[in-house]
C-alpha positions as CSV (number, residue, x, y, z in Angstrom):
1,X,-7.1,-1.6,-6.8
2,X,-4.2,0.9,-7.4
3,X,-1.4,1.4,-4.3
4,X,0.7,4.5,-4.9
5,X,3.9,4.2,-2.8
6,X,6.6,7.2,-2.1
7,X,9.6,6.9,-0.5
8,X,11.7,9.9,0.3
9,X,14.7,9.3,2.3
10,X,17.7,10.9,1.4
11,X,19.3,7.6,3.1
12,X,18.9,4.3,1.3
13,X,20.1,1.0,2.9
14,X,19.9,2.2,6.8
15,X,16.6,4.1,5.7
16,X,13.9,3.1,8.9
17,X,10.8,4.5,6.9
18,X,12.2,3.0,3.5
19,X,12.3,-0.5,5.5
20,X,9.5,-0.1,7.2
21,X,7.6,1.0,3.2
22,X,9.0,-1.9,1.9
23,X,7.3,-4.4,4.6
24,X,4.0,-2.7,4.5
25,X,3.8,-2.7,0.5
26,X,4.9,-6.7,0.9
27,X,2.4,-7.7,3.1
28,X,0.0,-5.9,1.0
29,X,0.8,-7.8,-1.8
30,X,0.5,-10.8,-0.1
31,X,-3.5,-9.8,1.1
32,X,-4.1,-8.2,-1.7
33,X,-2.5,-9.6,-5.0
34,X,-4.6,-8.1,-7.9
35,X,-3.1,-4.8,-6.1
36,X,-1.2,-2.9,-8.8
37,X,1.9,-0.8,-7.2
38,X,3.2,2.5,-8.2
39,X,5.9,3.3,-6.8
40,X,7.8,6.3,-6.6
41,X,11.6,7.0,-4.9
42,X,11.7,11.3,-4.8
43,X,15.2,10.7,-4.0
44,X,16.5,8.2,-6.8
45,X,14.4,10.1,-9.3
46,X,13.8,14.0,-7.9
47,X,11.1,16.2,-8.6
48,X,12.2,19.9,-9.2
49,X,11.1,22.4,-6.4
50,X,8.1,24.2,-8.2
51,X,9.1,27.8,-9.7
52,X,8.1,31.2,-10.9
53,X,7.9,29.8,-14.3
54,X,6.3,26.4,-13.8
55,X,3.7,28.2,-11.8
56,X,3.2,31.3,-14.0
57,X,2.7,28.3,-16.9
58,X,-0.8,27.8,-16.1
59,X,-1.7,31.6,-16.7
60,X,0.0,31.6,-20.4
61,X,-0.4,30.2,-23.9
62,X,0.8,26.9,-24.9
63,X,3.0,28.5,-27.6
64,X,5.0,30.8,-25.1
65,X,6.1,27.6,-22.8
66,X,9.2,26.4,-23.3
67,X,9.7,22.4,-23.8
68,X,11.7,22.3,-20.6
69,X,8.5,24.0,-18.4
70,X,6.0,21.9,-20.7
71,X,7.6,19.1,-19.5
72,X,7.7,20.1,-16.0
73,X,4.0,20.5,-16.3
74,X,3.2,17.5,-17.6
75,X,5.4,15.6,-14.7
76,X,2.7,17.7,-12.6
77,X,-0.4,16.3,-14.0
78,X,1.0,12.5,-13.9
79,X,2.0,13.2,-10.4
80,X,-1.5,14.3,-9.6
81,X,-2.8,11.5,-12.1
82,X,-1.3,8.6,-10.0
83,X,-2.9,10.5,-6.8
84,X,-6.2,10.6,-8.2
85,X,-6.4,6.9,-9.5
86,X,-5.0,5.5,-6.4
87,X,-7.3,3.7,-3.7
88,X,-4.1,3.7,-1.0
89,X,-1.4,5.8,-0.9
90,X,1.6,5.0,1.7
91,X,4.6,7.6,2.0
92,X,7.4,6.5,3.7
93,X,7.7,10.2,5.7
94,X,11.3,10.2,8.1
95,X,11.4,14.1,10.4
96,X,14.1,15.9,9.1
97,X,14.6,19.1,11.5
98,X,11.5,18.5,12.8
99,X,9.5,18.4,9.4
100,X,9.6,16.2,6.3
101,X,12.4,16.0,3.7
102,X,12.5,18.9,0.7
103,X,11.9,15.9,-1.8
104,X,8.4,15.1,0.0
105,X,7.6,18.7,-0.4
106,X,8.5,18.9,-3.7
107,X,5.7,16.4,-4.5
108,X,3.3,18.1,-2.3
109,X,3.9,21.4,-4.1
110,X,3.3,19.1,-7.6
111,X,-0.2,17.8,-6.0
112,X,-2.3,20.0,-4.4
113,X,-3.4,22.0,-7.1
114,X,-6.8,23.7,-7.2
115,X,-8.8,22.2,-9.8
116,X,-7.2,19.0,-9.5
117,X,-6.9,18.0,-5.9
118,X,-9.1,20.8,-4.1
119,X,-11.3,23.8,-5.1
120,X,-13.6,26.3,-3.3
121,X,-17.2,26.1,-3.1
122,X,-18.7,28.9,-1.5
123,X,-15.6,30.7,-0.1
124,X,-15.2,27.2,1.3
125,X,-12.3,24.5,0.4
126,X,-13.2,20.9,-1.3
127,X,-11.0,18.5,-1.4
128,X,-11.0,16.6,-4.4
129,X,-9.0,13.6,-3.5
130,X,-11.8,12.0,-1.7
131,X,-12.5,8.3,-1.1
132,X,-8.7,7.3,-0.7
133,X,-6.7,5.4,2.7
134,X,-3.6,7.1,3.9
135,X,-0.5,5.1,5.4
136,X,2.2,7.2,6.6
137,X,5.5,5.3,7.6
138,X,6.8,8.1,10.1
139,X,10.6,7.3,11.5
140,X,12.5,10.2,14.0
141,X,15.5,10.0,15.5
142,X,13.8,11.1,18.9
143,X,10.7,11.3,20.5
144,X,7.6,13.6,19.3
145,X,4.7,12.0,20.5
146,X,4.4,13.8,23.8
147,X,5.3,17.4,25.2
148,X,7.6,18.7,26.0
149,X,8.8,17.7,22.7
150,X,5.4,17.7,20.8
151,X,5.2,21.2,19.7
152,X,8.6,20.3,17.4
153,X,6.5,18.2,15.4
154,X,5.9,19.8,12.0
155,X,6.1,16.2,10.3
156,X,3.3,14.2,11.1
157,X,1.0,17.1,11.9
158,X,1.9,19.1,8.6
159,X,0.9,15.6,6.8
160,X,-2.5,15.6,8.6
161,X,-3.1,19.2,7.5
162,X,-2.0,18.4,4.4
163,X,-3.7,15.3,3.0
164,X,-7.0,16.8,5.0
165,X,-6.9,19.6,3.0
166,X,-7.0,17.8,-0.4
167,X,-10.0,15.2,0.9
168,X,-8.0,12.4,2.6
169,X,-8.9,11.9,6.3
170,X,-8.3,8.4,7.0
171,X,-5.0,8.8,7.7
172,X,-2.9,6.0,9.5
173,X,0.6,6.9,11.1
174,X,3.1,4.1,11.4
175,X,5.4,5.5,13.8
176,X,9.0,3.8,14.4
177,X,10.7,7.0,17.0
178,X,14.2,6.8,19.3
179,X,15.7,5.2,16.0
180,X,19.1,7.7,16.4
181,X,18.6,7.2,20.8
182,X,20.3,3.6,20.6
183,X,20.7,0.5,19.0
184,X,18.3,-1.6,21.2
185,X,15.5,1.4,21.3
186,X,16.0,1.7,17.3
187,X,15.7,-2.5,17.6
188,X,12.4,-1.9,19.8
189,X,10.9,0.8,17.5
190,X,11.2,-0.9,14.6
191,X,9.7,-4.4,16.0
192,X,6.8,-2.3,17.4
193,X,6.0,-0.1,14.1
194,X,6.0,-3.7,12.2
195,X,4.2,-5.1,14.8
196,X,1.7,-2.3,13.6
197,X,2.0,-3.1,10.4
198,X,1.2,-6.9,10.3
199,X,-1.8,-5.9,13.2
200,X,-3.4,-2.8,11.0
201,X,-3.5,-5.6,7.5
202,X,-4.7,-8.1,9.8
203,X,-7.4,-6.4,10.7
204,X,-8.2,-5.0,6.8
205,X,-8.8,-9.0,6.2
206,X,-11.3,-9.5,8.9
């Protein structure tokens, strides 16, 4: 079984959805040991925003690519490789102005590609990343979860409509909100999103 892992907050050692990555993959381990882990920090190691030229690369000979773009595209089709050979894929996912940080979207951008992670069959769209669980570690600084704030929620939802898209449905969201509210509500959040944690791999065992 392959785990891919994807932290991308710009903060590192007050990060909630880092933290709250880091006890999910652990308590994997512990489950499931055989588990091999890819792991990948978009902020520590960035992934360019996709471009004109990286784009326009798929529509032009080999020999008119430059090394830097060639290498750009093959960052692509590892990125989409470590996707595709993954059984569970767990992004740590914190709102940032309501939606998720540029260095998440970058990756996004990377993956869905048609061909490799969705195509269209009958004027219809297939997802190709099929068969796959989905663990999102969502933090906020406030709280989304019900109006009259819900409608401000680009995050969670855009992740939804996202993975759906390219054939992942079960989709689990670890939510850990009110972290920027207050020290004992951050406290709180955090106890009850590993509380989650511990209860959803619990359950996986029985």
């Amino acid at each position: 079984m392959k785990l891919l892992a994807i932290d991308s907050s710009i903060l590192t050692n007050t990060s909630v959805s880092r933290q709250l990555t880091r006890s999910f993959v652990s308590r994997w381990q512990k489950i499931y040991p055989e588990t091999e882990v890819v792991y990948r920090d978009l902020h520590a190691q960035p992934i360019n925003h996709l471009s004109q030229k990286i784009l326009a690369a798929n529509s032009v000979p080999s020999t008119q690519i430059s090394a830097e773009i060639r290498e750009e595209m093959n960052l692509s089709m590892q990125l989409i490789s470590e996707l595709l050979s993954a059984s569970v894929l767990v992004i740590g996912a914190p709102m940032y102005n309501f939606s998720i940080p540029s260095q998440l979207k970058s990756w996004i951008d990377r993956i869905v590609i048609a061909g490799k992670t969705f195509k269209y069959v009958d004027g219809k769209v297939q997802g190709l990343a099929t068969g796959k669980r989905a663990y999102i570690l969502s933090s906020r600084g406030g709280f989304y979860n019900a109006e009259p704030a819900l409608n401000l929620d680009h995050q969670e939802r855009y992740l939804t409509s996202i993975l759906n898209f390219i054939g992942i449905s079960d989709i689990t969201f670890i939510r850990a909100e009110g972290v920027n509210v207050g020290e004992e509500i951050r406290t709180q959040s955090l106890h009850q999103a590993e509380a989650k944690i511990q209860q959803l791999l619990q359950f996986q065992m029985a």
